[in-house]
C-alpha positions as YAML, in Angstrom:
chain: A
units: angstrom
residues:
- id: 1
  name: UNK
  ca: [0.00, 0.00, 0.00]
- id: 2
  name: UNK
  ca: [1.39, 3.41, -1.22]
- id: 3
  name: UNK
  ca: [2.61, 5.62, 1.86]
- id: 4
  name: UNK
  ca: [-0.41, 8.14, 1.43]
- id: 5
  name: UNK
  ca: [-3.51, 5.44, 1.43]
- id: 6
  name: UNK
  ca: [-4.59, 2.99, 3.56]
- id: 7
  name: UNK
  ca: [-7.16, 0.13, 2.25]
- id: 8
  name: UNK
  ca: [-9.89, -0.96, 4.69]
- id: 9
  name: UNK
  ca: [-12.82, -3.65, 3.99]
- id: 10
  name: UNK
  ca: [-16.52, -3.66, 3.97]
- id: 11
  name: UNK
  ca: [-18.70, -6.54, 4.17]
- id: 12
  name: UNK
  ca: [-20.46, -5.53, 0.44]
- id: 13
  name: UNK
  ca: [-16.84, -5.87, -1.48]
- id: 14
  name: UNK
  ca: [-15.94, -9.01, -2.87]
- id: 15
  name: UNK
  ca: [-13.23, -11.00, -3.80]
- id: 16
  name: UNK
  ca: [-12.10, -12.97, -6.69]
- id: 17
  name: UNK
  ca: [-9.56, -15.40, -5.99]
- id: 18
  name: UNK
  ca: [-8.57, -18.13, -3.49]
- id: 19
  name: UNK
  ca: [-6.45, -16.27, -1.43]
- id: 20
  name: UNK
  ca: [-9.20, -12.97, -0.94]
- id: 21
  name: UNK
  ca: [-6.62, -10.56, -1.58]
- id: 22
  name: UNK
  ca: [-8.74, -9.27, -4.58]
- id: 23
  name: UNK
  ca: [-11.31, -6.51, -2.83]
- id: 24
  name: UNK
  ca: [-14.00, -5.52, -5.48]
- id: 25
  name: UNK
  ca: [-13.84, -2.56, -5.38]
- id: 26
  name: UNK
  ca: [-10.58, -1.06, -3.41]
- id: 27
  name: UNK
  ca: [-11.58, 0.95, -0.84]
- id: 28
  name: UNK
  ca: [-8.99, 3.47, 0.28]
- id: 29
  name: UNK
  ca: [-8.53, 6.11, 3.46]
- id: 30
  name: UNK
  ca: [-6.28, 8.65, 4.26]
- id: 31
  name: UNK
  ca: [-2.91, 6.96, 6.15]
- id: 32
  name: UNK
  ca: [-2.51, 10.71, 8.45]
- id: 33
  name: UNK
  ca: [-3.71, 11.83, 11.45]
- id: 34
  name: UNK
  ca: [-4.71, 14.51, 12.12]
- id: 35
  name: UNK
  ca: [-6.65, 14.47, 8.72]
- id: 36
  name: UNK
  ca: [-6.36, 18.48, 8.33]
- id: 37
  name: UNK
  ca: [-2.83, 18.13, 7.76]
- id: 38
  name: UNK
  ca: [-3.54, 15.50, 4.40]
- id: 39
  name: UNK
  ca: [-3.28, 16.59, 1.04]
- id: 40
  name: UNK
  ca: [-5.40, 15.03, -1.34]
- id: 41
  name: UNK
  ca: [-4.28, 16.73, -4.33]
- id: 42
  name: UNK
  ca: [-0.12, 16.38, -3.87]
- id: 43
  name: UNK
  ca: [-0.96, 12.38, -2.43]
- id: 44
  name: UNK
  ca: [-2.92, 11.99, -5.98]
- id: 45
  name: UNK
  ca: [-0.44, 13.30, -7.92]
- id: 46
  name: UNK
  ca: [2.84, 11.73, -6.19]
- id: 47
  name: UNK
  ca: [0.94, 8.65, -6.36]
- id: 48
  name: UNK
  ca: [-0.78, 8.31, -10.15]
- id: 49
  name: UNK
  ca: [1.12, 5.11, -11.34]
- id: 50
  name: UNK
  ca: [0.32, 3.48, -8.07]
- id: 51
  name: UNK
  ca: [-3.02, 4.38, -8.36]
- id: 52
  name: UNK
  ca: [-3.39, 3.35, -11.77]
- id: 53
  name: UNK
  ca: [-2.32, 0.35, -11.72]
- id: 54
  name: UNK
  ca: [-4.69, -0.65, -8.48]
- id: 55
  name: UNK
  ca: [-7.02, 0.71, -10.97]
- id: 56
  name: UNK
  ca: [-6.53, -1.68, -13.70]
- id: 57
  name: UNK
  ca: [-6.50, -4.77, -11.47]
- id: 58
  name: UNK
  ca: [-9.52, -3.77, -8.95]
- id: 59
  name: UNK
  ca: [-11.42, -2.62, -11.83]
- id: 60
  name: UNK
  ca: [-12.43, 0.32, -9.37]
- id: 61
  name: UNK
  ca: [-11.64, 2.51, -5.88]
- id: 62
  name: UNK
  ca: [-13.84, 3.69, -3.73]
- id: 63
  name: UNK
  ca: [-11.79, 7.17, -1.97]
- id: 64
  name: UNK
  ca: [-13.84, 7.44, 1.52]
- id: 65
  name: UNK
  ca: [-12.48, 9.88, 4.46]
- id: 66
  name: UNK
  ca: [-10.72, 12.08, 1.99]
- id: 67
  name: UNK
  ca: [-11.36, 16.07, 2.57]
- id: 68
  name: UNK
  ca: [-13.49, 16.82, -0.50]
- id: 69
  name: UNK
  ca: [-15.83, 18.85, 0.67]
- id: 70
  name: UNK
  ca: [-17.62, 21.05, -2.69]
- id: 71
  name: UNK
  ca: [-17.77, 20.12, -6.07]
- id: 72
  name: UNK
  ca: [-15.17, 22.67, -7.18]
- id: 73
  name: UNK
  ca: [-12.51, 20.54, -4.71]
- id: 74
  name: UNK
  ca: [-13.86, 17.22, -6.79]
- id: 75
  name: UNK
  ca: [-12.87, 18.90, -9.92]
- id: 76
  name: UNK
  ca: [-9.49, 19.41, -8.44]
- id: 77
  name: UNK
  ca: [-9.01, 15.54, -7.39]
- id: 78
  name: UNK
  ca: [-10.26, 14.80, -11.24]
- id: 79
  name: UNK
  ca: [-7.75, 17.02, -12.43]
- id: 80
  name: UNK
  ca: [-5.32, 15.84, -10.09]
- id: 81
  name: UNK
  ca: [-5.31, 12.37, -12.21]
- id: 82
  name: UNK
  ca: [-4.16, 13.95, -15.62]
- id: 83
  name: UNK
  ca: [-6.70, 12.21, -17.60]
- id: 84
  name: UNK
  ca: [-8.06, 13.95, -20.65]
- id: 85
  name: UNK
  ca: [-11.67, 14.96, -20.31]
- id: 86
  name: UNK
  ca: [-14.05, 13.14, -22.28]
- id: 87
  name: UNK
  ca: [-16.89, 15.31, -23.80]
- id: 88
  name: UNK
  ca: [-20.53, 14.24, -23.60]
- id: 89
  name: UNK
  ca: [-21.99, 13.61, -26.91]
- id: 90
  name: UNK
  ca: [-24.34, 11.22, -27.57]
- id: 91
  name: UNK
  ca: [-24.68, 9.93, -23.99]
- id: 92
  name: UNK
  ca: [-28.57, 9.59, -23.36]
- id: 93
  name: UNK
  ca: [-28.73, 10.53, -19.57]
- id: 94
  name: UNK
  ca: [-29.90, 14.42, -18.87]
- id: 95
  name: UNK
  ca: [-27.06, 16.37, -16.56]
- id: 96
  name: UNK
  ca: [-26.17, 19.67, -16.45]
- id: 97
  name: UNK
  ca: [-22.82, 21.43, -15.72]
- id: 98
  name: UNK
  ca: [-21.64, 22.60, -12.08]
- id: 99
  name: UNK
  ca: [-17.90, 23.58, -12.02]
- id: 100
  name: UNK
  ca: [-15.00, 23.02, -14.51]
- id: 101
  name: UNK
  ca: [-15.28, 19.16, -16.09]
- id: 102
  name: UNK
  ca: [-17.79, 18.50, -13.39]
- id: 103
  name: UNK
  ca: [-21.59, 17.61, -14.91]
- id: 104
  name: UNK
  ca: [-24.59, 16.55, -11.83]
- id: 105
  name: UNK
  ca: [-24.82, 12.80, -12.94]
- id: 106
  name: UNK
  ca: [-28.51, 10.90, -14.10]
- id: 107
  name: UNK
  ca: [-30.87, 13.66, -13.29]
- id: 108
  name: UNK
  ca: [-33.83, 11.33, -13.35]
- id: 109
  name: UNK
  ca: [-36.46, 10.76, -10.55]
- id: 110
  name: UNK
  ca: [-35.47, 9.53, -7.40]
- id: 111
  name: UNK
  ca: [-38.46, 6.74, -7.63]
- id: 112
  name: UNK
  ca: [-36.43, 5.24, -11.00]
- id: 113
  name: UNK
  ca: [-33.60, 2.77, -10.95]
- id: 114
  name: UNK
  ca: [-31.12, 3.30, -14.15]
- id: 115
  name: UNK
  ca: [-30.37, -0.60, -15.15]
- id: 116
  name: UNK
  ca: [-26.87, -1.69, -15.51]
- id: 117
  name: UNK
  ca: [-24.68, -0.13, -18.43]
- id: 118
  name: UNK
  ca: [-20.89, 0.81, -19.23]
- id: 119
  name: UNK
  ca: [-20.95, 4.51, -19.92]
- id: 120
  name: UNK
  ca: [-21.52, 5.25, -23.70]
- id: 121
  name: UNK
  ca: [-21.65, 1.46, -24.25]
- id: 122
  name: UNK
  ca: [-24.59, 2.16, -27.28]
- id: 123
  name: UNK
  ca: [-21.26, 4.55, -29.08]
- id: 124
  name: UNK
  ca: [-18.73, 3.69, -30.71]
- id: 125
  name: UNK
  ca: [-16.76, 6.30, -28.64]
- id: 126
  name: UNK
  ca: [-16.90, 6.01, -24.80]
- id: 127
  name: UNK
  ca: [-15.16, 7.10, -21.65]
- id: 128
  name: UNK
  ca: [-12.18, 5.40, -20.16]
- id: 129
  name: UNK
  ca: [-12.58, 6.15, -16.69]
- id: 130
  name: UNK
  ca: [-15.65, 7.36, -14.71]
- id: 131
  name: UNK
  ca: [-15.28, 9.53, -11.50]
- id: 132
  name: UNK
  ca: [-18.11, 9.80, -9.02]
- id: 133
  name: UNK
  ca: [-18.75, 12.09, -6.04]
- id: 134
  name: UNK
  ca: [-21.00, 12.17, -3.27]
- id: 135
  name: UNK
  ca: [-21.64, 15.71, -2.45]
- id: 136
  name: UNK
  ca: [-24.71, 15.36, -0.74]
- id: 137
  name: UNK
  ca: [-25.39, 11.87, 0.57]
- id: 138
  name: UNK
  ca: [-28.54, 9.82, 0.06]
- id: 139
  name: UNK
  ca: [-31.20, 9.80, 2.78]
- id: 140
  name: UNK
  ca: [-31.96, 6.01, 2.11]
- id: 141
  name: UNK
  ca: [-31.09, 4.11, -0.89]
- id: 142
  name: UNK
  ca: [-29.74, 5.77, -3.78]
- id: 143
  name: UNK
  ca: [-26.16, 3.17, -4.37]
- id: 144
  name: UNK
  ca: [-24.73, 3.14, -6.89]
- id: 145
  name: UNK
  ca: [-24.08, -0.85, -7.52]
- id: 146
  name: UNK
  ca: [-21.64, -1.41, -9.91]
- id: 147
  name: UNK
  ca: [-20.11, -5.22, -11.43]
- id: 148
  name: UNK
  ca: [-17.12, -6.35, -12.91]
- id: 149
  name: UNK
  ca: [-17.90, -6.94, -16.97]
- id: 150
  name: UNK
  ca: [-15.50, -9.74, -17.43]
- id: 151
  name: UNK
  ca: [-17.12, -12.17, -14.51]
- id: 152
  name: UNK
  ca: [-20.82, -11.04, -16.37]
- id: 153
  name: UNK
  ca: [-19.69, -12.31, -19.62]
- id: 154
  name: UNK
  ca: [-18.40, -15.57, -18.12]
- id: 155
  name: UNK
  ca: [-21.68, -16.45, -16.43]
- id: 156
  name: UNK
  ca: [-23.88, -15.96, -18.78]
- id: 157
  name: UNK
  ca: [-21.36, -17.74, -22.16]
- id: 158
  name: UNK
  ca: [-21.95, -20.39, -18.91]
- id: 159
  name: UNK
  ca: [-25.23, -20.38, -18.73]
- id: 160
  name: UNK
  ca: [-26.67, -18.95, -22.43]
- id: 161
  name: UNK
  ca: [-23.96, -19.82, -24.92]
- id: 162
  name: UNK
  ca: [-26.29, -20.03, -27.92]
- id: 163
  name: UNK
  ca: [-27.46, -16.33, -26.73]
- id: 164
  name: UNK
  ca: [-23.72, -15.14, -26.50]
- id: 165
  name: UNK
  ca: [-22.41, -16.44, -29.75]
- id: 166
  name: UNK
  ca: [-25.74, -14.48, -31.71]
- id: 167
  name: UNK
  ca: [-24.41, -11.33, -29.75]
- id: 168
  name: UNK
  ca: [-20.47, -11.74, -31.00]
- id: 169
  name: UNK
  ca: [-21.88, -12.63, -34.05]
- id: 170
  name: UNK
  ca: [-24.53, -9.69, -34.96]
- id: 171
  name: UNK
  ca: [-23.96, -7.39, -31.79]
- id: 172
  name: UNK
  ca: [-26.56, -4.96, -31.11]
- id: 173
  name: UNK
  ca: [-28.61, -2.36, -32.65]
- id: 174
  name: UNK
  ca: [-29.68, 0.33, -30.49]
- id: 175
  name: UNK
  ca: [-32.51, 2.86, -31.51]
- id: 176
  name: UNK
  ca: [-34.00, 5.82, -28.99]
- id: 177
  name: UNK
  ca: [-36.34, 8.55, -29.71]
- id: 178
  name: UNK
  ca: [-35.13, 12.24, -29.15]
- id: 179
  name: UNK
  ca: [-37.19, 15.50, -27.95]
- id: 180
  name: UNK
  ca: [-35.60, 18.71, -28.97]
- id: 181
  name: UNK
  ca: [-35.20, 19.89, -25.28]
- id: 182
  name: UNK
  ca: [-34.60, 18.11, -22.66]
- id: 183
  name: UNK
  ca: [-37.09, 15.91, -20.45]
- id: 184
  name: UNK
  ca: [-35.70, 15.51, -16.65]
- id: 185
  name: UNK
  ca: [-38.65, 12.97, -15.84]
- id: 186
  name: UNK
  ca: [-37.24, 10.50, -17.80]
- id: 187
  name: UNK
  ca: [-33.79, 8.55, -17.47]
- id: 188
  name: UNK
  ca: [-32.62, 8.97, -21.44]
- id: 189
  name: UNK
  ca: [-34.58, 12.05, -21.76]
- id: 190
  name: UNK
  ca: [-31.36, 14.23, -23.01]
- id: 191
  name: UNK
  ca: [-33.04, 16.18, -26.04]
- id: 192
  name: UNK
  ca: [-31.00, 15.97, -29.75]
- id: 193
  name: UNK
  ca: [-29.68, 19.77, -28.80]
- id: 194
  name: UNK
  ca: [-27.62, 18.54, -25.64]
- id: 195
  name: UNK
  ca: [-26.83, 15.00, -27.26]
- id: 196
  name: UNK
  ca: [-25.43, 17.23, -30.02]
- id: 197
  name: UNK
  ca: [-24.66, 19.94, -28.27]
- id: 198
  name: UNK
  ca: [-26.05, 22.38, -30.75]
- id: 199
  name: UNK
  ca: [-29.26, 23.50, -32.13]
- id: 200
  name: UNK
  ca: [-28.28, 23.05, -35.50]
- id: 201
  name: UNK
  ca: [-29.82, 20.25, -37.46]
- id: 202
  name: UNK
  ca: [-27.19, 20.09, -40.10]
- id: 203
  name: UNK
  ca: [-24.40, 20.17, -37.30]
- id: 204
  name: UNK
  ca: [-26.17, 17.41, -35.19]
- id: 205
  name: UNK
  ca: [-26.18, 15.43, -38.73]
- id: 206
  name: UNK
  ca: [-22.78, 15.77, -38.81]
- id: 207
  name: UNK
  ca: [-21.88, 14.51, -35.07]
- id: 208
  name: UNK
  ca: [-24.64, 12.11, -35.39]
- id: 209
  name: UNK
  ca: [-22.49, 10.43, -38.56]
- id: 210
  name: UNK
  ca: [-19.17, 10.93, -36.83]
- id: 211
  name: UNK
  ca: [-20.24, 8.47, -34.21]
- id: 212
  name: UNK
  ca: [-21.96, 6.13, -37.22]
- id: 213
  name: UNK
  ca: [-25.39, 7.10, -35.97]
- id: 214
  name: UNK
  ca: [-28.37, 7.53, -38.07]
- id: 215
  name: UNK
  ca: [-31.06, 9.97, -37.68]
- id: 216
  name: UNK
  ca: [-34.47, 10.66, -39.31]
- id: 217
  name: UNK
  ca: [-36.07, 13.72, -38.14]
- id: 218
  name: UNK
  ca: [-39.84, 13.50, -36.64]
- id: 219
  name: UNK
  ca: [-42.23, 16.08, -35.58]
- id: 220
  name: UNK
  ca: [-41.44, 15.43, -31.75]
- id: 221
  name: UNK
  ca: [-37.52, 15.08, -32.51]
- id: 222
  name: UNK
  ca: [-35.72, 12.54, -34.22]
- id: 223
  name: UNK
  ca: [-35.04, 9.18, -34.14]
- id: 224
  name: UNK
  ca: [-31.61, 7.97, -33.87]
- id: 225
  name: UNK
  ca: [-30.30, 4.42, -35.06]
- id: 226
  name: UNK
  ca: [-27.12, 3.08, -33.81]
- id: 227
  name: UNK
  ca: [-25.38, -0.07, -34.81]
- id: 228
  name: UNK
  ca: [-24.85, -2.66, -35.29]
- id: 229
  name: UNK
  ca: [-22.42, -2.26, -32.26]
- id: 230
  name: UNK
  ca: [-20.78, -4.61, -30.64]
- id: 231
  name: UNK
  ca: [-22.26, -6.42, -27.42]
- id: 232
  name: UNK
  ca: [-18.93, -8.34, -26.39]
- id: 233
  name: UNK
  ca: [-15.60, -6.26, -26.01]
- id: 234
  name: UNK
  ca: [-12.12, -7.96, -25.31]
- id: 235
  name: UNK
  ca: [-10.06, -6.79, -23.27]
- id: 236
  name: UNK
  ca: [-6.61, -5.81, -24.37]
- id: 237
  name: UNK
  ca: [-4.84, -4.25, -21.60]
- id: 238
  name: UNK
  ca: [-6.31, -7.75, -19.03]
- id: 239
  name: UNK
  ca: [-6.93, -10.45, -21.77]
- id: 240
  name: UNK
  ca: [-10.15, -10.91, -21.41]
- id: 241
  name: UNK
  ca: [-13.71, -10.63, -23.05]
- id: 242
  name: UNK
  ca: [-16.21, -7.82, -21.38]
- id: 243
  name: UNK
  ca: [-19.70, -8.00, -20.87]
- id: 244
  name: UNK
  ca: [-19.80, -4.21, -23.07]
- id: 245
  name: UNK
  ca: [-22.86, -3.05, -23.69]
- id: 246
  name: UNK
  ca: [-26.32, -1.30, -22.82]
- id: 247
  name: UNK
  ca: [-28.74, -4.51, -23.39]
- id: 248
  name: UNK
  ca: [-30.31, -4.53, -19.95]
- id: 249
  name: UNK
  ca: [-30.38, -0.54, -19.56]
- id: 250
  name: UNK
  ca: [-32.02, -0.13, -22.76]
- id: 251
  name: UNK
  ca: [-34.72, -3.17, -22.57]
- id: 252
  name: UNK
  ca: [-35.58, -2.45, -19.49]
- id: 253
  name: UNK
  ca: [-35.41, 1.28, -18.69]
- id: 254
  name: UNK
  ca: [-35.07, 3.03, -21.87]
- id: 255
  name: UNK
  ca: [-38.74, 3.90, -21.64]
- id: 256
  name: UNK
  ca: [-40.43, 7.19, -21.84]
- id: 257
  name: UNK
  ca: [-43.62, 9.08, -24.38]
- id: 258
  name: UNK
  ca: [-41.13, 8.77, -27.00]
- id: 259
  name: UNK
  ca: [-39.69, 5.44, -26.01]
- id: 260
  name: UNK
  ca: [-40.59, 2.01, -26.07]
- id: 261
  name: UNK
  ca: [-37.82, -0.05, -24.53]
- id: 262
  name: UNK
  ca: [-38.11, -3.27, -26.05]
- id: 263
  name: UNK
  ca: [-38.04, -1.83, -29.43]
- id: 264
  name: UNK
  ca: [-34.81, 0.24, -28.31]
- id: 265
  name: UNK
  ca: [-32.50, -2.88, -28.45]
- id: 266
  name: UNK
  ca: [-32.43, -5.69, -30.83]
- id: 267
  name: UNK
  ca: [-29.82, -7.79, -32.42]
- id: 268
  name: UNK
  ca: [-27.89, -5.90, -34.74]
- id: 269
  name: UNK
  ca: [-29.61, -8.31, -37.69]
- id: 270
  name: UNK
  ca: [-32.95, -6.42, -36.42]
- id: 271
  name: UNK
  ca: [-33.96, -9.53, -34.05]
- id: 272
  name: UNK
  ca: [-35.92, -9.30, -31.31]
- id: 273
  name: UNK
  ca: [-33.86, -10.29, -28.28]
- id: 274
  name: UNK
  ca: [-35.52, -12.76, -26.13]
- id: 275
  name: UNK
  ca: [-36.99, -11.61, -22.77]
- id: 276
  name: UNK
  ca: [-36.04, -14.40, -20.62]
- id: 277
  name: UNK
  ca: [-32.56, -13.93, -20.89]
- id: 278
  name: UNK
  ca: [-32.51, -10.30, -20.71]
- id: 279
  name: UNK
  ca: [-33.95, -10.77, -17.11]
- id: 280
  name: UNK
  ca: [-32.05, -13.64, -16.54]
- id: 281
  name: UNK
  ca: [-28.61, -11.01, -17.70]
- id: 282
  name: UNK
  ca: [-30.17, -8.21, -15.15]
- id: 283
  name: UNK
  ca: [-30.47, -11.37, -12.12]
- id: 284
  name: UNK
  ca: [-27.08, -12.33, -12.55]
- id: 285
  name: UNK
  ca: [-26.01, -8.52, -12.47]
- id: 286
  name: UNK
  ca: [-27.74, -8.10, -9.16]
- id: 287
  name: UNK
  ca: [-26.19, -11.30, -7.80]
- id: 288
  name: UNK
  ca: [-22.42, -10.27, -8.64]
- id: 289
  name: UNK
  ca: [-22.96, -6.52, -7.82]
- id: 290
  name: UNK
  ca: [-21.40, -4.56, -4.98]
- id: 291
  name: UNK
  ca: [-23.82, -1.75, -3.80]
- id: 292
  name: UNK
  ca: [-22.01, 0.32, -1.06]
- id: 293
  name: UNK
  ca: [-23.62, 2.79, 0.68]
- id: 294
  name: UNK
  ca: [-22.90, 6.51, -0.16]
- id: 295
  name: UNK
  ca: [-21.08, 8.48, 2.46]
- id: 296
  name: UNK
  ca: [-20.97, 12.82, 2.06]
- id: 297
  name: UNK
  ca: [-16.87, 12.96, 0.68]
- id: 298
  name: UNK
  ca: [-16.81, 9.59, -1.08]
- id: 299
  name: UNK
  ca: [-15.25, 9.50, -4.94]
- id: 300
  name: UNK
  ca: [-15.72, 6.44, -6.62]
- id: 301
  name: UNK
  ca: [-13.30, 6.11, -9.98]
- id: 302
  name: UNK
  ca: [-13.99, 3.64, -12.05]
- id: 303
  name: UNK
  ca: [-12.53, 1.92, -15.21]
- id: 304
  name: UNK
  ca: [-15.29, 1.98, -17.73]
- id: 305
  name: UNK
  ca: [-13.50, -0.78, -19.87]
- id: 306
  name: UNK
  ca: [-14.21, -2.87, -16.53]
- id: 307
  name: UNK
  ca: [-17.33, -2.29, -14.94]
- id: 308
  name: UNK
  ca: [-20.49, -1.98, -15.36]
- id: 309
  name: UNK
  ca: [-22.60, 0.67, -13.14]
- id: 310
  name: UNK
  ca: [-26.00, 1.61, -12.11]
- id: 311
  name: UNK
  ca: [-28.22, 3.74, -9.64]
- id: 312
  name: UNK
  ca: [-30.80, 2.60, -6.93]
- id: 313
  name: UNK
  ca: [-33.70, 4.55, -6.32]
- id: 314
  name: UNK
  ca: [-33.89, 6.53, -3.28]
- id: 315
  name: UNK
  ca: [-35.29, 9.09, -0.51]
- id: 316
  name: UNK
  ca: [-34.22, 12.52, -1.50]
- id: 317
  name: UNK
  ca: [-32.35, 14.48, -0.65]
- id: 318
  name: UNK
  ca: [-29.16, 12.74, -2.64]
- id: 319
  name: UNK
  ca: [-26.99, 14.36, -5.24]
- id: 320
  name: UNK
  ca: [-23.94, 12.56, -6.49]
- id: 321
  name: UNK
  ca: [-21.53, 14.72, -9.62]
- id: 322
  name: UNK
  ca: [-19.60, 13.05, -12.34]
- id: 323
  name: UNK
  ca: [-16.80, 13.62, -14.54]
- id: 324
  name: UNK
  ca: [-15.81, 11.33, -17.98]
- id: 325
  name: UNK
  ca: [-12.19, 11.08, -19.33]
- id: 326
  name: UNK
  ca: [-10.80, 9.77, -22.30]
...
């Protein structure tokens, strides 16, 4: 363990290997006393290869105890990491900006879950890393579970291997209906001028074919067709396939006046999938899933290539702020 951090356990993380030495996720505290005389900032940045490389074998870290009070000082431990900010186009959740490269994250009602996903898993260009932060923390409920990918795809090639080889054979195609503004009542209800951020049809046409999306403008909005895509990712960096996609997110929550959810994923040959083993996907996501309890301060950094994340519902008041990178 790196000078600056110490790891502690919860009874939520999990572990991967014979020996338990494996914590899903790592779960790291300040190693000072008194805490007023730790800096976050200067331990982050004399730190980054350590960091990084727990990173790429814990899939995630959960930084509890740390003195980040405002969202302006999480924009500070974001830029503390060096990563290049990623820039939100054609991500379906509503958020707005607060400070610097930090947006408010899923702005949907408290009463609706958002299913599991990999950020930006429905285009073809997606986030690296994922930083969360609890600014205000969650009366009840309100987690924000999250899974490793590679253990998903290994259960279900286990369990549905006919199912798995149609999705590395035709991936996915995912389509989604778009208002012009946006709709905060719904979880996917960011309007074609903040996907595209512009009001410009021709420009959104543009960005829309950048990301090999197609659109065909309605009277409500437009519709937007993306795919085929694939479902199943490997690995390079760890060797290993990833569960890498949006399947149970879109089939079960994409839903909205605009939206029908099981038309908003289908195989990327234009089959319907089959329902059973969508559900069956979103049971084994909640068995292998680690949902720990937001405290006010926590930042949760995840590896988007990784994990898979999601969001509980909950008793206001709760507001958790994001930031993507490349």
């Amino acid at each position: 363990m790196a000078e600056s951090f110490t790891g502690i356990q919860t009874p939520e993380q999990k572990h991967y290997n014979s020996n338990n030495s494996f914590p899903f996720p790592l779960i790291l505290t300040p190693n000072s006393s008194p805490l007023s005389n730790y800096n976050f900032i200067e331990s982050i940045k004399t730190h980054k290869n350590w960091l990084n490389s727990r990173l790429h074998s814990a899939g995630a870290i959960l930084f509890r105890e740390f003195p980040v009070s405002t969202a302006a000082e999480f924009n500070d431990v974001v830029e503390a990491f060096g990563y290049e900010e990623f820039p939100y186009i054609g991500g379906a959740a509503p958020r707005s900006n607060v400070v610097g490269r930090v947006f408010t994250a899923n702005e949907s009602p408290p009463d609706q879950k958002i299913p599991f996903h990999h950020e930006m898993a429905q285009v073809p260009e997606f986030p690296s890393k994922l930083f969360f932060y609890c600014e205000v923390e969650p009366k009840n409920g309100g987690e924000t579970p999250i899974v490793l990918s590679h253990i998903i795809y290994e259960r279900m090639k286990e369990k549905h291997p006919e199912f798995v080889r149609e999705l590395e054979k035709h991936g996915l195609m995912y389509t989604r209906v778009l208002g012009e503004g946006d709709n905060p009542e719904s979880p996917i209800g960011r309007g074609w001028k903040s996907t595209f951020l512009t009001d410009d049809k021709s420009i959104a046409e543009l960005r829309a074919a950048k990301l090999g999306m197609k659109l065909e403008w309605l009277e409500v909005g437009v519709k937007t067709v993306m795919g085929p895509i694939p479902a199943i990712k490997f690995d390079e960096s760890r060797q290993h396939n990833v569960w890498f996609n949006s399947m149970v997110a879109a089939y079960t929550g994409w839903e909205d006046d605009l939206n029908d959810p099981v038309k908003a994923v289908t195989f990327g040959d234009g089959k319907p999938l089959p329902a059973d083993i969508v559900y069956d996907c979103l049971k084994i996501l909640e068995e292998e899933c680690v949902a720990i309890p937001w405290k006010k301060g926590d930042v949760l950094l995840i590896d988007n290539w990784a994990v898979l994340h999601s969001r509980r519902s909950f008793d206001p008041p709760r507001r958790v702020l994001a930031s993507l990178c490349k």
